[in-house]
C-alpha positions as semicolon CSV with decimal commas, in nm:
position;residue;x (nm);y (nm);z (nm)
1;X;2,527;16,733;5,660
2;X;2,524;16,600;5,283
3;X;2,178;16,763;5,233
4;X;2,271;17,111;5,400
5;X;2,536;17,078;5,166
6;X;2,325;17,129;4,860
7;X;2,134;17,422;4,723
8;X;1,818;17,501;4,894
9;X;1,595;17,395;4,562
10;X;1,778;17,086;4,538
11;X;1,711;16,968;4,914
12;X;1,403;16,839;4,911
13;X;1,476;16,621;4,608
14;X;1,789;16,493;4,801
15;X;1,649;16,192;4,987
16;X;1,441;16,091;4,659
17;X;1,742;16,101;4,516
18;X;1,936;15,832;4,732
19;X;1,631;15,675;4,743
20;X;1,630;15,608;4,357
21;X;1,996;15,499;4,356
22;X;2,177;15,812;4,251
23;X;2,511;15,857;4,410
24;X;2,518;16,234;4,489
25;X;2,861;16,337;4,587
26;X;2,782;16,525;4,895
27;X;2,589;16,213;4,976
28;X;2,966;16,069;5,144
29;X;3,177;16,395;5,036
30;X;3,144;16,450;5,459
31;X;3,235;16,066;5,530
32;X;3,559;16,035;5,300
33;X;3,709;16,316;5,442
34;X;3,807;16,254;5,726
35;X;3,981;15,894;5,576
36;X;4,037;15,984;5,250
37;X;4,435;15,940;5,330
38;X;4,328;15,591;5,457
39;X;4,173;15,455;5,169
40;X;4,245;15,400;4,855
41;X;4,056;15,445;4,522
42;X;3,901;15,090;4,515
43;X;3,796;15,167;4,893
44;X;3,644;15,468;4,848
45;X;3,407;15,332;4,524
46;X;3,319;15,106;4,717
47;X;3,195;15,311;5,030
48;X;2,987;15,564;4,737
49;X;2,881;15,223;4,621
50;X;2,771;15,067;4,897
51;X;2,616;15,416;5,048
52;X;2,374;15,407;4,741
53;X;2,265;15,072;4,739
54;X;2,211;15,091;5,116
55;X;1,979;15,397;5,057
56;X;1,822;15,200;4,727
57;X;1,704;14,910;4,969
58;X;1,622;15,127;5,283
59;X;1,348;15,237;5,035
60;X;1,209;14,916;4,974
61;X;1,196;14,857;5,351
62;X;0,962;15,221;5,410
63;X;0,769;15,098;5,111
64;X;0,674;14,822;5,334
65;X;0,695;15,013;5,674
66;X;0,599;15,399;5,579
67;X;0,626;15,454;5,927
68;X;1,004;15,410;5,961
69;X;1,011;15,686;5,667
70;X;1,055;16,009;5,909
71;X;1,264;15,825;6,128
72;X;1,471;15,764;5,875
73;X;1,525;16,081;5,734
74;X;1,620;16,202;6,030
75;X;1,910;15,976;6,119
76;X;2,047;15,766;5,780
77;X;2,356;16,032;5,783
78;X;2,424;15,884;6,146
79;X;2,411;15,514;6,040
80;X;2,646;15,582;5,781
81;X;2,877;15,777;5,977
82;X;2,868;15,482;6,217
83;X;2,948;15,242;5,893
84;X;3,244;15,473;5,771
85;X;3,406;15,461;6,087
86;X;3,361;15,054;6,110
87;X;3,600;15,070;5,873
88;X;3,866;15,278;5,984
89;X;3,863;15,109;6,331
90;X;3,796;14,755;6,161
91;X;3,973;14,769;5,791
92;X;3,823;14,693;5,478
93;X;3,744;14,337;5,580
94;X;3,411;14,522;5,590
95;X;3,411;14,623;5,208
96;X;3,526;14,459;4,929
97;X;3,320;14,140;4,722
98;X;3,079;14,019;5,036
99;X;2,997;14,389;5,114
100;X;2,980;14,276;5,451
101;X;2,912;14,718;5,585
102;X;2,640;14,707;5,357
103;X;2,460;14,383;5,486
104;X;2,542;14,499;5,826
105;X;2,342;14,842;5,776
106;X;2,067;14,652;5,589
107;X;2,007;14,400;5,865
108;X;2,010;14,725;6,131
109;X;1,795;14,897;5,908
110;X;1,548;14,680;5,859
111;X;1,555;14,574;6,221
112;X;1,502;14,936;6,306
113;X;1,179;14,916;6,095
114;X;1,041;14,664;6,266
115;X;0,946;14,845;6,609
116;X;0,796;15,177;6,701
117;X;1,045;15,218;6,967
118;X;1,318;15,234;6,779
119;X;1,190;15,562;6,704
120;X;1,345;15,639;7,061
121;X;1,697;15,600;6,963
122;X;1,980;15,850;6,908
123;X;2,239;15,929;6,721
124;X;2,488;15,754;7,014
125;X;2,242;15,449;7,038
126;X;2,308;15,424;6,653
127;X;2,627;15,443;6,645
128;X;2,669;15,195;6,890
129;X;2,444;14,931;6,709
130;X;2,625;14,948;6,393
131;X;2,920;14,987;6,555
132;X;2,956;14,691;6,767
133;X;2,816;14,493;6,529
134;X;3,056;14,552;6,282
135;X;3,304;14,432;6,538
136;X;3,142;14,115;6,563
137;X;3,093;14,073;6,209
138;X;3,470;14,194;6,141
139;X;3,621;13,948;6,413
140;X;3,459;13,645;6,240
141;X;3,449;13,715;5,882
142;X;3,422;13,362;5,782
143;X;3,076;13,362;5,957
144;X;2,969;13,611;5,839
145;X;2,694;13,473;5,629
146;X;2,557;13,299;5,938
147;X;2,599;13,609;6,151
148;X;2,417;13,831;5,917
149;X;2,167;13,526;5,798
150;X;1,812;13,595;5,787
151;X;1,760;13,316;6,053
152;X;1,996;13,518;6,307
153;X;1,780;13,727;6,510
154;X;2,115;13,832;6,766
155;X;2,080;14,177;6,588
156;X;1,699;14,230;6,595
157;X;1,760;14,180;6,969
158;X;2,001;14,385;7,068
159;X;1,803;14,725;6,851
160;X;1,472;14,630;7,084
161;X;1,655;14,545;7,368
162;X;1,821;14,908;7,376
163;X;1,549;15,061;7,267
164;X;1,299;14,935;7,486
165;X;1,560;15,024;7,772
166;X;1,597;15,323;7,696
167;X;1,187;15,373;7,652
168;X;1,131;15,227;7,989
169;X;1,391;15,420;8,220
170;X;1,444;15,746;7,981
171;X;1,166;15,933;8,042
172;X;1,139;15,932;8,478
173;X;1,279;16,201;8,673
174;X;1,578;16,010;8,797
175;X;1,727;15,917;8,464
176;X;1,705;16,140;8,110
177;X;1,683;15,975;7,777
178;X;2,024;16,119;7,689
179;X;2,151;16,004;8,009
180;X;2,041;15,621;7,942
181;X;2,185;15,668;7,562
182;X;2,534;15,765;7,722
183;X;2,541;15,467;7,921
184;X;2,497;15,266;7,621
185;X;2,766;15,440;7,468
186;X;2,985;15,358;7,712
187;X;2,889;15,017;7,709
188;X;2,925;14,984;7,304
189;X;3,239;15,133;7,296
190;X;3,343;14,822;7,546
191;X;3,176;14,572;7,295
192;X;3,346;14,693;7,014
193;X;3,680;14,679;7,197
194;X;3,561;14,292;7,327
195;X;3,328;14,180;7,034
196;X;3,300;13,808;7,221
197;X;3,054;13,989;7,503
198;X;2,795;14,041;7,257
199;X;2,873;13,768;7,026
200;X;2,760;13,572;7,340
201;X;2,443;13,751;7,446
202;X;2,362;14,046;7,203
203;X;2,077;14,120;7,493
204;X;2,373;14,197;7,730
205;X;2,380;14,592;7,716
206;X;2,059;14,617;7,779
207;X;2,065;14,346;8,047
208;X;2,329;14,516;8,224
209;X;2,234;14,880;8,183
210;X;1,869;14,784;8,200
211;X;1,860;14,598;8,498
212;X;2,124;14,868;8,693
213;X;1,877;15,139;8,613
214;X;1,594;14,942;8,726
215;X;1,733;14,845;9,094
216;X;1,883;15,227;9,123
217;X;1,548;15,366;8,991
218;X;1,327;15,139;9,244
219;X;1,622;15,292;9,502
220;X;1,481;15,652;9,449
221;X;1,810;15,794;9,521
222;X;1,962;16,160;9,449
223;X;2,317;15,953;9,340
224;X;2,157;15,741;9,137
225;X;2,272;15,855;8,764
226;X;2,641;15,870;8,924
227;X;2,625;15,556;9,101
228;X;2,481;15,390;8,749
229;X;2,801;15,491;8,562
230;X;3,021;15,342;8,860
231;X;2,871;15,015;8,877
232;X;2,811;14,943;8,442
233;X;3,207;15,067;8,436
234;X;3,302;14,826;8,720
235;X;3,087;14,540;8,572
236;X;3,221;14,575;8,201
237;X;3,536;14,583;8,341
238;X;3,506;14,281;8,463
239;X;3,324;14,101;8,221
240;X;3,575;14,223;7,948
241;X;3,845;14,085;8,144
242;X;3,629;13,720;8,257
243;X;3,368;13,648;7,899
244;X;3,326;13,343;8,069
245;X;3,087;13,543;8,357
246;X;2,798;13,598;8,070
247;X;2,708;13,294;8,147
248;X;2,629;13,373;8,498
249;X;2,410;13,627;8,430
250;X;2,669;13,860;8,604
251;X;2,493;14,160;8,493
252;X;2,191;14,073;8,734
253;X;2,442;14,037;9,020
254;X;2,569;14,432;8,960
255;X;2,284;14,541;8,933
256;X;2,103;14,407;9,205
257;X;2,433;14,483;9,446
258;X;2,406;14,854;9,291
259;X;2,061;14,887;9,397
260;X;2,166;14,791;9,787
261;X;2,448;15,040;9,751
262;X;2,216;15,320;9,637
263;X;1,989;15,263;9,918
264;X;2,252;15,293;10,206
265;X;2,329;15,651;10,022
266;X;1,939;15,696;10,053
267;X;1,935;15,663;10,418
268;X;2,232;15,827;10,486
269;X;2,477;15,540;10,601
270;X;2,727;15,617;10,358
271;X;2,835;15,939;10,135
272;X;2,817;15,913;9,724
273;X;3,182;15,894;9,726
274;X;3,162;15,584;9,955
275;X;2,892;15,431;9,730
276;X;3,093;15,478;9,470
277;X;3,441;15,329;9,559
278;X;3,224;15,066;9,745
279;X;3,067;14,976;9,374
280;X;3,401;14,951;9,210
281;X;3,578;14,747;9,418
282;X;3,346;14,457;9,530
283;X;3,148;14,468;9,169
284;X;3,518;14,322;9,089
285;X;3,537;14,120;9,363
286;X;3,218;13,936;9,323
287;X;3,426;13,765;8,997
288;X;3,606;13,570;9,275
289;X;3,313;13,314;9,260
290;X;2,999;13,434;9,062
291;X;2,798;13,087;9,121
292;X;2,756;13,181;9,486
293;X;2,699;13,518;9,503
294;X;2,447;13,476;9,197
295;X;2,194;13,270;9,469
296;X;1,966;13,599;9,419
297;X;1,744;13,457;9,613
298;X;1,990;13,429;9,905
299;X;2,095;13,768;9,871
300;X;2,431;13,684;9,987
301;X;2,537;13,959;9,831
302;X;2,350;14,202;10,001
303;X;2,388;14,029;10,292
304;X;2,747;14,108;10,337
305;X;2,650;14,479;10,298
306;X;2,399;14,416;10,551
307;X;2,670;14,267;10,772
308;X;2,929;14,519;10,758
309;X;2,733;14,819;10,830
310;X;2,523;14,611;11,108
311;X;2,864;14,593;11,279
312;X;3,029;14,933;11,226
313;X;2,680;15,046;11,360
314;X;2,754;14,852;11,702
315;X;3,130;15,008;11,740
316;X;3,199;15,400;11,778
317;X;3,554;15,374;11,629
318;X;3,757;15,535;11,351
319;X;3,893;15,212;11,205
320;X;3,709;15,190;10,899
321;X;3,664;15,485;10,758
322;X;3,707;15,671;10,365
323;X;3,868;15,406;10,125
324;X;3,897;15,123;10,400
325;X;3,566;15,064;10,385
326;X;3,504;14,973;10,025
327;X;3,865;14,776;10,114
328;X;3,659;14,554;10,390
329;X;3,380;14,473;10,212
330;X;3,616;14,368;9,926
331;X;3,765;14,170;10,187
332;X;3,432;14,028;10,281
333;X;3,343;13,954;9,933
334;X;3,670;13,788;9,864
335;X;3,673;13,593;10,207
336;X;3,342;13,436;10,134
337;X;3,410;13,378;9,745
338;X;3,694;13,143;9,917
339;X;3,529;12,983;10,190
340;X;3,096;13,089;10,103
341;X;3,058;12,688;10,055
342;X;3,188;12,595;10,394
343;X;3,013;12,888;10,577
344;X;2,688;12,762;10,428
345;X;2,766;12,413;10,505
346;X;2,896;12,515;10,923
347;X;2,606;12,805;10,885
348;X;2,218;12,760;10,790
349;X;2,146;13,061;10,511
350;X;1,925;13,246;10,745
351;X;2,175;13,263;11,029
352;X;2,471;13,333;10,791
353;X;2,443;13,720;10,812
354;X;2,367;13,742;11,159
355;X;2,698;13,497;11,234
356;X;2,932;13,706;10,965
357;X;2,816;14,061;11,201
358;X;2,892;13,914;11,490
359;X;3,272;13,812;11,333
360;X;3,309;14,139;11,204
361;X;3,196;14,288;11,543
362;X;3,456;14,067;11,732
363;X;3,664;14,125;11,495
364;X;3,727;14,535;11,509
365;X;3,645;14,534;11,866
366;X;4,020;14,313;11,843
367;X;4,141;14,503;11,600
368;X;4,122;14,826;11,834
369;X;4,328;14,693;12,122
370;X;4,576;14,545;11,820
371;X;4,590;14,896;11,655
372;X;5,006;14,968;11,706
373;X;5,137;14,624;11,842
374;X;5,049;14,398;11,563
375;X;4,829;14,569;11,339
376;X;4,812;14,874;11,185
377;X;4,503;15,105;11,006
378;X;4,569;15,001;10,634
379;X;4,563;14,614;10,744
380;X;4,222;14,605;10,920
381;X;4,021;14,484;10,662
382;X;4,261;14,225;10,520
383;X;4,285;14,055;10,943
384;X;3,897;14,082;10,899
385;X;3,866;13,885;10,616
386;X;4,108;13,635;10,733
387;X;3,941;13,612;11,035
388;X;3,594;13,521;10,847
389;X;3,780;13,274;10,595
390;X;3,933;13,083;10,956
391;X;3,530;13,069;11,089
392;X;3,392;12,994;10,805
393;X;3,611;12,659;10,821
394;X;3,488;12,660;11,160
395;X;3,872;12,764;11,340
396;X;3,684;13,006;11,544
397;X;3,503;12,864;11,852
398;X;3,442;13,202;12,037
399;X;3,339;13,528;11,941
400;X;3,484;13,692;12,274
401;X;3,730;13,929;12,169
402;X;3,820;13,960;12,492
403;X;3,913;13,562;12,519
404;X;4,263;13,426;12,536
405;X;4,212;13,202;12,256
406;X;4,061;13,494;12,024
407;X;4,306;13,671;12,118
408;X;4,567;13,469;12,006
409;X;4,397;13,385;11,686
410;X;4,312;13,699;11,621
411;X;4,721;13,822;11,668
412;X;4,829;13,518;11,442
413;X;4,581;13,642;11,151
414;X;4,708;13,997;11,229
415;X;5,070;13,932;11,190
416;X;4,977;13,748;10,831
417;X;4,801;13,997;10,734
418;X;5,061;14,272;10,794
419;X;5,374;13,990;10,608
C-alpha cells in the first residue's frame, strides 16, 4: 500500500498527513500506475488533487463520527482504488471542473459513517459501492447534481442495504461473510455494466441477494451457497436484459422460486445439478409474464414445481430425465405465462395445481406410447406444454390418455411440436 510504502518512522504520521491535506506521493504513486499511459498530465493532477481533498473532508466527517476513524484507516486505499478505476472504465467525465469522483467518494464516505454496520463491509463490497455508483453518476452527468444532492438518499440506501445483508446472512453456518460479499460482487459488476437497474431501485442488490439468501437459508440445504450463485446469475440476467421487471419486484419472485428449488434438493427429489439447470432456465422463463407469477400469495410459481414432480412421482418412466427436466418445467412456466389468465379463469386457484398434475400425468403417460411414431425424447416437454396451453383454453375435455379423442389431440400437439 501507499503507507507500507514509506519509511517505518514516517508511517504513523501518514494518515495525519492526508488527513491535513498534504498530497504525499505514495499516497496515489500505486493508483497512477497502472493508468498512467491513460491519462494525461491534467488527469493525473487532478486524481492527486482530488485524493487529498477527499482525505481533507473524510476528516471532518470522523471529527463528527470518531467511530468511523478505524474503519477508515483500514479501507480508504480500497475506496480510492475503486475511484481510480471509475475512471478508466468510465473516462474522465468523472474528473475535471464538477469533480464529480470526488463528490461520489464523499457522499459514500459519509454514508459509510453513518451506520455501525458498515463496519461489516469489505474491500469487494467497497468496490462495488463506489463502483456502480460511478456508473450511474457517469451515465447521467447532467444530473449529476441531483444524483449526488444532499436530498438524494439512493446512495445512503444501497451502503445499509448491503451492509445490513451481509450482517444478517454472513455470519450462519450456511453462508460466510466472504461468501455473501462475492455475491455482491457479482451483482455490482452487473450494475456497473447496466447502471439503469440501480438507478431504478438502489435497494435492488440487496433485495435480490438478500431475499435469495433468506429463502435458501430458511431451506437449510447442503447446495445452498451453489444454488444462490445460480439463481442471482439467472435473475440479473434477466433483469439486465428486461429493466422494465424492477418494477415487479422480480427479485422476490427468484428468490422465493430458489427457495422451492433448494428444498426438493433437501429431500432428495432432485440432484444439485438438477437444481441448478432447473434455476437457470425457468428463473428466465418466469420473464414471460412476471404479473402472474408475482401473485406470491398464490404461489403459482411453486405450484408448477409442485405439479411436475407430483406427476413424475405417479409414472416409473425414463422420459424426463437430466436436462429435460429443467426443459419441462420451462415449458410449464412458459405455457402458463401464455395461457395462466385463462387457466385461472376455466380453473379456481386452489384446484389449479391439482388440474395442471393431472395434465402432466396424462400427458407422459401419452407421451410413452407416442415415444418413436410421432414423438421423440427431446420433444416431450415442448407436447407437454402445448398440451397445458390447449386445456388451459379449455380444448381438453378428458384426461384419459387412453381415450380416442386424447389421443388424437395429444398426436396433433405431438406432430407440432416435433415441425
Amino acid at each position: 500500500s501507499a503507507r507500507n510504502s514509506l519509511p517505518q518512522n514516517k508511517q504513523d504520521n501518514f494518515l495525519l498527513g492526508l488527513f491535513q491535506g498534504h498530497s504525499y506521493p505514495p499516497l496515489v504513486a500505486a493508483l497512477l500506475e497502472r493508468g498512467a499511459k491513460e491519462l494525461n498530465s491534467d488527469s493525473e493532477t487532478d486524481i492527486r488533487d482530488m485524493a487529498a481533498d477527499f482525505m481533507k473532508k473524510t476528516a471532518k466527517i470522523i471529527k463528527d463520527k470518531p467511530d468511523f476513524e478505524d474503519f477508515f484507516q483500514e479501507h480508504w486505499g480500497d475506496l480510492l482504488r475503486a475511484g481510480f478505476t471509475s475512471v478508466e472504465m468510465y473516462g474522465t467525465t468523472l474528473l475535471g471542473d464538477k469533480k464529480l469522483l470526488g463528490q461520489i467518494l464523499q457522499r459514500v464516505a459519509g454514508d459509510l459513517a453513518k451506520h455501525n454496520n458498515s463496519k461489516l463491509l469489505g474491500a469487494d463490497a467497497l468496490y462495488g459501492i463506489v463502483n456502480s455508483t460511478a456508473a450511474v453518476v457517469a451515465a447521467q452527468p447532467e444530473l449529476a447534481s441531483n444524483l449526488l444532492g444532499p436530498n438524494r438518499r439512493w446512495i445512503d440506501l444501497l451502503v445499509t442495504s448491503v451492509a445490513h445483508t451481509i450482517n444478517e446472512h454472513g455470519t450462519g453456518k450456511i453462508f460466510t461473510k466472504a461468501g455473501v460479499e462475492a455475491l455482491f460482487k457479482q451483482s455490482f459488476a452487473t450494475f456497473s455494466e447496466h447502471p439503469e437497474l440501480i438507478a431504478g431501485d438502489s435497494e435492488l442488490g440487496a433485495k435480490l441477494v438478500g431475499g435469495v439468501l433468506k429463502s435458501l437459508a430458511q431451506s437449510d440445504s447442503y447446495a445452498a451457497a451453489d444454488l444462490a450463485q445460480t439463481a442471482i446469475t439467472a435473475a440479473l440476467d434477466t433483469l439486465a436484459a428486461n429493466p422494465a421487471l424492477i418494477k415487479f419486484d422480480y427479485s422476490e419472485l427468484a428468490a422465493s422460486f430458489a427457495g422451492t428449488v433448494a428444498n426438493l434438493v433437501k429431500t432428495k427429489k432432485i440432484s444439485r445439478i438438477e437444481a441448478n439447470d432447473i434455476l437457470d432456465e425457468a428463473i428466465s422463463a418466469l420473464v414471460k409474464n412476471p404479473e402472474l407469477f408475482l401473485k406470491l400469495e398464490d404461489k403459482l410459481a411453486e405450484g408448477v414445481l409442485e405439479a411436475v414432480f407430483a406427476a413424475l412421482g405417479t409414472e416409473s418412466n425414463d422420459l424426463v430425465v437430466g436436462a429435460a427436466l429443467s426443459q419441462l418445467i420451462s415449458e410449464v412456466v412458459s405455457a402458463l405465462a401464455k395461457t395462466g389468465k385463462a387457466a385461472l379463469k376455466n380453473h379456481p386457484l386452489q384446484e389449479l395445481v391439482a388440474q395442471l398434475e393431472a395434465v402432466i400425468t396424462a400427458g407422459l403417460k401419452r407421451a410413452q406410447s407416442e415415444l418413436g411414431h410421432t414423438l421423440d425424447l427431446p420433444t416431450v416437454p415442448v407436447a407437454i406444454g402445448l398440451l397445458i396451453e390447449a386445456w388451459a383454453k379449455g380444448h381438453v375435455a378428458t384426461l384419459d390418455p387412453d381415450n380416442d379423442n386424447f389421443r388424437a389431440l395429444f398426436a396433433e400437439l405431438s406432430a407440432r411440436a416435433a415441425a
